[in-house]
C-alpha positions in Angstrom: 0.0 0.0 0.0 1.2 3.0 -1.0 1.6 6.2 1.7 -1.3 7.8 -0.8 -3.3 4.9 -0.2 -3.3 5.2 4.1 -6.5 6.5 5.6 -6.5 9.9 6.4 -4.8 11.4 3.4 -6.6 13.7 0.9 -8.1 12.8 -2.1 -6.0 13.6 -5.6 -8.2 13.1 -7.8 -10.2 16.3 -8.1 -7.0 18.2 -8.2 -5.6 19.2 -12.3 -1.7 19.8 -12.8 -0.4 21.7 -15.9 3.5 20.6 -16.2 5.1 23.1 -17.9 6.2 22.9 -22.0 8.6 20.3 -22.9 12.0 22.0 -23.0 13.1 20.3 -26.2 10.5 22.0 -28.7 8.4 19.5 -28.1 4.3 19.7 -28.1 2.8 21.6 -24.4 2.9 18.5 -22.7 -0.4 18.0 -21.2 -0.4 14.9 -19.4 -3.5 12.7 -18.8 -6.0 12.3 -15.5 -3.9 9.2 -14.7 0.0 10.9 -14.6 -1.8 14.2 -13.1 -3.1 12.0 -10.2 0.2 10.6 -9.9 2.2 14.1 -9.7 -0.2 15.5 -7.2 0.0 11.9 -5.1 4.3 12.5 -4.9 4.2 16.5 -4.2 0.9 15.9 -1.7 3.5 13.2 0.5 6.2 15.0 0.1 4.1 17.7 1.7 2.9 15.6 4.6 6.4 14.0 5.0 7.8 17.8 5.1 4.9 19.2 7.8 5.4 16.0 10.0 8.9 16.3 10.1 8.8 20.0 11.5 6.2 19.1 13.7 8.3 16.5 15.3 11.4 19.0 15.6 8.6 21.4 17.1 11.0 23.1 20.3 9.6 24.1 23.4 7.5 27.3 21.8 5.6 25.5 19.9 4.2 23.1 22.3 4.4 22.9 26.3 4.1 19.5 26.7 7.5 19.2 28.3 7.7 15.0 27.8 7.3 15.5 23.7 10.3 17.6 22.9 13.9 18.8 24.1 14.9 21.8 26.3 18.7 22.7 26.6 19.7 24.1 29.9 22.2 27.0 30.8 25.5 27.9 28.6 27.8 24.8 27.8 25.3 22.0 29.2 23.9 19.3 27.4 20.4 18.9 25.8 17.9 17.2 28.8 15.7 14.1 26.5 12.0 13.6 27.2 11.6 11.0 30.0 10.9 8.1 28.0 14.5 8.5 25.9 17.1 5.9 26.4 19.5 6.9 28.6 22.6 5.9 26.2 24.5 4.3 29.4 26.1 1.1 28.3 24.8 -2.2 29.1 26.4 -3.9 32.5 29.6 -6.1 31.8 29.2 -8.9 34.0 26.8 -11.5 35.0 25.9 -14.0 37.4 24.7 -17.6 36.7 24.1 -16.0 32.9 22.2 -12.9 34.1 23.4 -9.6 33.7 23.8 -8.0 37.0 26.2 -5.5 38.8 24.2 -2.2 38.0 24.7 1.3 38.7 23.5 2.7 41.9 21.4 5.2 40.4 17.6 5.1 39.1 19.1 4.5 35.3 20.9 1.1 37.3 17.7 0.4 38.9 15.4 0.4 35.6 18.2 -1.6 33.8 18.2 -3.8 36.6 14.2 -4.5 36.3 13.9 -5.0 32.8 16.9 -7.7 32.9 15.4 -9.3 35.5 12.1 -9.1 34.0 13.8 -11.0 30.9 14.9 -13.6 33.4 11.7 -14.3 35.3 9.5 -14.1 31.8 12.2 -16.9 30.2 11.7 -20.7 29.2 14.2 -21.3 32.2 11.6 -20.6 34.8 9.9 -23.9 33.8 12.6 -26.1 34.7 12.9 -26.6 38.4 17.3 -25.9 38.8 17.2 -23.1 36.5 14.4 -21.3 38.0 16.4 -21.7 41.6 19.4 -20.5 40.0 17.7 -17.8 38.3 15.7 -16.7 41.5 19.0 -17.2 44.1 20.8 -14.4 41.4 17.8 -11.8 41.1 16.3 -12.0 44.3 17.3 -10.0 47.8 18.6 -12.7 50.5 15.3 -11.3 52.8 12.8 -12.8 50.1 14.8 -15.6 48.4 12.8 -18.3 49.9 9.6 -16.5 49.4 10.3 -15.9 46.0 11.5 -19.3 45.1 8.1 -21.1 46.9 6.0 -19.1 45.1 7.4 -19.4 41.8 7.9 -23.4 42.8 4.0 -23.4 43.2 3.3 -21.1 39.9 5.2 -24.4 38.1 3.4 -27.2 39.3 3.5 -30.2 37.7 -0.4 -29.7 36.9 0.1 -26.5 35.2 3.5 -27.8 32.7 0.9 -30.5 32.1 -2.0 -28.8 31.0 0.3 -26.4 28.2 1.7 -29.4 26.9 5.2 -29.7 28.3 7.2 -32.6 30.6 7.8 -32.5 34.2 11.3 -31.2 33.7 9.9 -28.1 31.2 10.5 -29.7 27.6 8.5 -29.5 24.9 7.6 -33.0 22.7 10.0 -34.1 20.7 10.0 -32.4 17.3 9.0 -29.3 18.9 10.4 -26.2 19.9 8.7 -24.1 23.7 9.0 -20.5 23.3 8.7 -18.1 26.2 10.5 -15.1 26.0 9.9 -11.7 27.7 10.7 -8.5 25.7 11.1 -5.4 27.8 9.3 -2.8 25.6 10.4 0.3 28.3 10.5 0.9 31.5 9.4 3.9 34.8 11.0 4.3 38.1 7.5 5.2 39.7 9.6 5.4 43.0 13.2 6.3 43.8 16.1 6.5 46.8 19.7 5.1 47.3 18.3 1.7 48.6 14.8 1.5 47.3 13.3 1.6 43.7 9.8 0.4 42.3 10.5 0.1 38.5 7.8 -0.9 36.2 8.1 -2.9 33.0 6.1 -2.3 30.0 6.7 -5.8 27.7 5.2 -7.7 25.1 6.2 -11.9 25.4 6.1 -14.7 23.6 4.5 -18.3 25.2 3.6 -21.5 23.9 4.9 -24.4 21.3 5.9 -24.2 17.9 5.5 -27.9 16.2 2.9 -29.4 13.8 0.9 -31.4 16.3 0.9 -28.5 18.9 -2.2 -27.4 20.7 -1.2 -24.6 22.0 0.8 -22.4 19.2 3.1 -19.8 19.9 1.0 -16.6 20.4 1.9 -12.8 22.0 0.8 -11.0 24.4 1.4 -7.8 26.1 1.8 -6.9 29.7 4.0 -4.7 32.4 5.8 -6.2 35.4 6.1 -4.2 38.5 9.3 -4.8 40.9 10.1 -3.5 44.0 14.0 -3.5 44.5 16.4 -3.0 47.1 19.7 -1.9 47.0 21.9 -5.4 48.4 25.8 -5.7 48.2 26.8 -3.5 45.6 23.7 -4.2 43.3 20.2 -4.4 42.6 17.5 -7.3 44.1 14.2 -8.0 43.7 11.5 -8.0 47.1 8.8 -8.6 45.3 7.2 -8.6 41.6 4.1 -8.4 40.2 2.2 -8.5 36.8 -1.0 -6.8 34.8 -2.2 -7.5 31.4 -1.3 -4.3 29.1 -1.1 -1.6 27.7 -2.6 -3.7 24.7 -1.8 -2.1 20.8 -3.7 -3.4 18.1 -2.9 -6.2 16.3 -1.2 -5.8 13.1 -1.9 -8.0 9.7 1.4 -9.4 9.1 1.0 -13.1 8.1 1.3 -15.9 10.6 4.2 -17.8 10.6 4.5 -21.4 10.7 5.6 -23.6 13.0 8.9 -24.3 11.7 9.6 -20.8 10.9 9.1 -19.7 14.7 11.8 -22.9 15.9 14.1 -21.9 13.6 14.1 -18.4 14.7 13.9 -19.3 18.7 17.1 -21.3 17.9 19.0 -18.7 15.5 18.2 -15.0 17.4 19.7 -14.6 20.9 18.2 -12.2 23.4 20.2 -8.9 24.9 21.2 -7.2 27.5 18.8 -4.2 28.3 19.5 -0.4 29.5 17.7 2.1 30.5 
């Protein structure tokens, strides 16, 4: 579909262009309906590209909503982003028991902190009994690990791998791939000191298995984690976390994938290491 074609732009029909005489001594050329529709279709895009381009470098004076454009501060200091702009401080080096950890004591560590440990929590991992320990022992503050761990133990009874179609130990069939991955989409420090954050998690996820006798396909959902951290020798750990459904966009129209088509690209495309 062409950007002519999208609801909401004007009709170019009605509209006649005279192009100006051919500048080889040719005849006036008077092109048809058909190549004046398609004249005023490029110039009227153009157009809208153009006005939406200077309205999204709109400064300060031509809009006061402070989160939807940039402000520069006093002589010599740098530009202060809109709230929901990446930080551009580089991802943590290190990790324990494969998770990244060892964040920055500041509300940019703590966010970074929550959506890598939201990654963790949301992961395939979770359903096997010894990772999901050693996953909860690295996240979670020594004051709630056992907390943390029973509940979580309880979430993945045996019952509940049963009914969406994997083993006892979290595998999927043979000949089929289990997807569960948790995509941190953004992230808010809704609260913030030195040794306390509550950091929400705005993230859309991946769940269920891809193979061609599956009853339960690979579908995705959207959804936003809430933790409450606490700052625990030298990093960040989870108390507590929590989860709602949403915010919820509309679904798009891309074609649904097959089954071998999503297992191929579980096993080929790693996840990352998220900052705030």
């Amino acid at each position: 579909m062409s950007l002519g074609d999208e609801p909401g732009y004007p009709e170019t029909g009605h509209t006649r262009t005279r192009l100006p005489d051919d500048p080889y001594g040719g005849a006036s050329r008077r092109g048809g309906r058909s190549s004046s529709r398609s004249l005023v279709t490029v110039v009227g895009v153009v157009v809208l590209l153009i006005a939406a381009i200077a309205f999204a470098n709109r400064g300060d004076g031509d809009n006061n909503d402070s989160s939807s454009a940039t402000t520069t501060g006093g002589s010599g200091s740098r530009p202060t982003t809109s709230p929901t702009s990446a930080t551009g401080t580089k991802p943590v080096e290190t990790k324990t028991n494969g998770i990244p950890s060892g964040f920055a004591h500041t509300q940019q560590g703590a966010e970074s902190a929550a959506a890598n440990y939201a990654t963790a929590l949301g992961s395939d991992a979770m359903f096997n009994t010894a990772r999901r320990h050693t996953i909860v022992q690295a996240v979670a503050d020594p004051s709630t690990v056992n907390k943390m761990q029973g509940g979580f133990d309880a979430d993945y009874s045996a019952g509940f791998l049963k009914n969406v179609g994997l083993s006892p130990d979290g595998t999927a069939p043979s000949g089929s791939t289990f997807v569960n991955r948790t995509l941190p989409v953004g992230s808010k420090a809704t609260s913030y000191s030195d040794n306390a954050a509550t950091v929400e998690v705005w993230c859309n996820g991946l769940f269920g298995i891809a193979g061609g006798t599956s009853t339960n396909p690979v579908t995705s959902n959207w959804f936003t984690v809430t933790m409450k951290l606490n700052w625990n020798g030298g990093d960040w750990k989870v108390l507590e976390s929590s989860q709602k459904t949403g915010p919820t966009p509309v679904t798009g129209d891309n074609p649904v994938s097959g089954a071998d088509e999503i297992s191929k690209a579980v096993r080929e495309f790693g996840g990352f290491t998220y900052a705030r």
